[in-house]
C-alpha positions in Angstrom: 0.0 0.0 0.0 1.4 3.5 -0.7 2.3 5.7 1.9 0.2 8.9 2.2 1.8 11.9 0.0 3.3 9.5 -2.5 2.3 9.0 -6.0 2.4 5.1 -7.3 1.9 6.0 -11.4 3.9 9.2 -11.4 5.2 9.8 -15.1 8.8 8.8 -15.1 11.5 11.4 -16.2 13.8 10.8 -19.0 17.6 12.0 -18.6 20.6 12.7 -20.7 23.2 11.4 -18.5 26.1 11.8 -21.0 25.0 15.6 -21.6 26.9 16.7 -18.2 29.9 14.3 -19.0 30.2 16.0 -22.1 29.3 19.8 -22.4 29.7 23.0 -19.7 26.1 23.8 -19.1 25.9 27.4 -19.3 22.1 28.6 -19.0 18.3 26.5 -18.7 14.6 26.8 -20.6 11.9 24.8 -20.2 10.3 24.2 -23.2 7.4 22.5 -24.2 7.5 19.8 -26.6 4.6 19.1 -29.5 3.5 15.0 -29.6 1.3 13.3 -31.1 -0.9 10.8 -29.1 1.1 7.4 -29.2 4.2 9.6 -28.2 2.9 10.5 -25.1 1.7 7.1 -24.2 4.9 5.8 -24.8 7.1 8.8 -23.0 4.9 7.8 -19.8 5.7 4.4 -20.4 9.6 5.7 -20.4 10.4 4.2 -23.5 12.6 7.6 -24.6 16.0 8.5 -24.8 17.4 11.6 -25.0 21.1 10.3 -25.8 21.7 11.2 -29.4 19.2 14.0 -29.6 20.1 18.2 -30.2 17.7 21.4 -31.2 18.4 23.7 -33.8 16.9 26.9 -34.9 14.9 26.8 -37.6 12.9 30.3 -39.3 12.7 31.3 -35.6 11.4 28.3 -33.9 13.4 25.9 -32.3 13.4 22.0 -33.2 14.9 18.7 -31.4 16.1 16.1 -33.7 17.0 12.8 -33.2 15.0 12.0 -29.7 14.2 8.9 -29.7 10.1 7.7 -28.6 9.6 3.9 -28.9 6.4 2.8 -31.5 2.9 2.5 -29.0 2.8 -1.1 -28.6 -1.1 -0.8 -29.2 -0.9 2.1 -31.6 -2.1 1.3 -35.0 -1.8 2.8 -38.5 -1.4 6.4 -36.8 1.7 5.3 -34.8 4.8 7.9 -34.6 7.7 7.9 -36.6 10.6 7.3 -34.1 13.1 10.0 -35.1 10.9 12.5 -36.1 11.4 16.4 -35.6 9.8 17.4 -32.8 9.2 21.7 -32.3 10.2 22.8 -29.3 7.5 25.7 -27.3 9.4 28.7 -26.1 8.9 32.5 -25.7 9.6 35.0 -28.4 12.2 36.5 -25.8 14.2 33.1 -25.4 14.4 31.7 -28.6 16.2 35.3 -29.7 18.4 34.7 -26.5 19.3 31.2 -27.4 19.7 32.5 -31.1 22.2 35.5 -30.0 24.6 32.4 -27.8 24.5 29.8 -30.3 25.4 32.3 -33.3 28.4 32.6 -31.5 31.5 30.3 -31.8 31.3 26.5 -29.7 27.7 26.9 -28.4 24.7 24.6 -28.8 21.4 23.8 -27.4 21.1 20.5 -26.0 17.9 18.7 -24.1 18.7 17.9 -20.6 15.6 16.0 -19.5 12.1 15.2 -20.3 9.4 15.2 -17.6 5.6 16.0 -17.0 4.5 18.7 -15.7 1.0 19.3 -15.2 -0.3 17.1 -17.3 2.0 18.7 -20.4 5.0 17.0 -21.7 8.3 19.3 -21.0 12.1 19.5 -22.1 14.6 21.5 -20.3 17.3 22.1 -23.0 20.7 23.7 -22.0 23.2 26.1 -23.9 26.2 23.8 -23.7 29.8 24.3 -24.6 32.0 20.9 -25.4 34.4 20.2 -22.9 37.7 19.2 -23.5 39.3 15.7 -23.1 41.1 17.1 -19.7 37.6 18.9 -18.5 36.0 15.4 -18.0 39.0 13.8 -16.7 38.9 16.2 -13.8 35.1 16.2 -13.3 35.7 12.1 -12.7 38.3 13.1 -10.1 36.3 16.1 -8.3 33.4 13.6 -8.5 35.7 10.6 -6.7 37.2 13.1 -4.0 33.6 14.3 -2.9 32.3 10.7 -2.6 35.2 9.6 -0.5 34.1 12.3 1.6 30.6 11.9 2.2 31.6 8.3 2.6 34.0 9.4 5.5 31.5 11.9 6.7 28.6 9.3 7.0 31.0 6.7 8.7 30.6 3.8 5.7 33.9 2.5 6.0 35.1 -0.9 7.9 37.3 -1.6 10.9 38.4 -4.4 11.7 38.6 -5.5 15.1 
């Protein structure tokens, strides 16, 4: 039985893990994201991925391509092309803000994470920067020195007696 407060069939939220690994995250937007029936079914299914997938400008609007959203297993003839292009919802004011950083030289806008909120489908997409080959190597390390430490901190470490 679920406890009180918690929800059993919450929509499950889709990550780019690698996104982190791989650019400097500079600024945020939460965008909305236009689907088609089947693809919502099967994003609150989780069968998305995020891994490959980028946005682009396009006459003003901004697109995601190459996001991945698994065929409805009971769709039928109207079922979604996997890959398709999918436009992106943003304000007037962003989308000439995300314009203005990606014109310039090593920026790009790339989708962070898909989740629900109220009931609508939304990506938060990030103006990244690549990292270099010695960036990640020192993330690893930062990221191995702070979990030693919350593993000393929290006392998770043997004696023997």
């Amino acid at each position: 039985m679920a406890k009180k407060g918690q929800h059993t069939n919450a929509p499950p939220t889709i990550q780019n893990r690698k996104a982190r690994h791989d650019y400097h995250i500079d600024d945020t937007y939460e965008a909305g994201i236009v689907l088609k029936g089947t693809e919502v079914k099967s994003i609150r299914e989780g069968k998305a991925s995020l891994n490959e997938a980028f946005a682009y400008l396009n006459n003003e609007e901004v697109w995601l391509k190459n996001m991945y959203i698994k065929p409805y297993k009971f769709g039928s003839y109207a079922n979604h092309d996997e890959r398709r292009d999918r436009k992106l919802l943003l304000k007037k004011k962003e989308i000439r803000e995300i314009d203005k950083h990606i014109n310039q030289k090593g920026f790009t806008l790339i989708p962070l994470k898909l989740y629900f909120k109220g009931g609508y489908a939304k990506v938060l997409v990030g103006l990244a920067r690549g990292k270099k080959q010695y960036d990640k190597r020192e993330d690893i390390k930062e990221k191995d020195v702070r979990r030693e430490l919350d593993r000393k901190i929290k006392g998770n470490y043997s004696v023997n007696l």
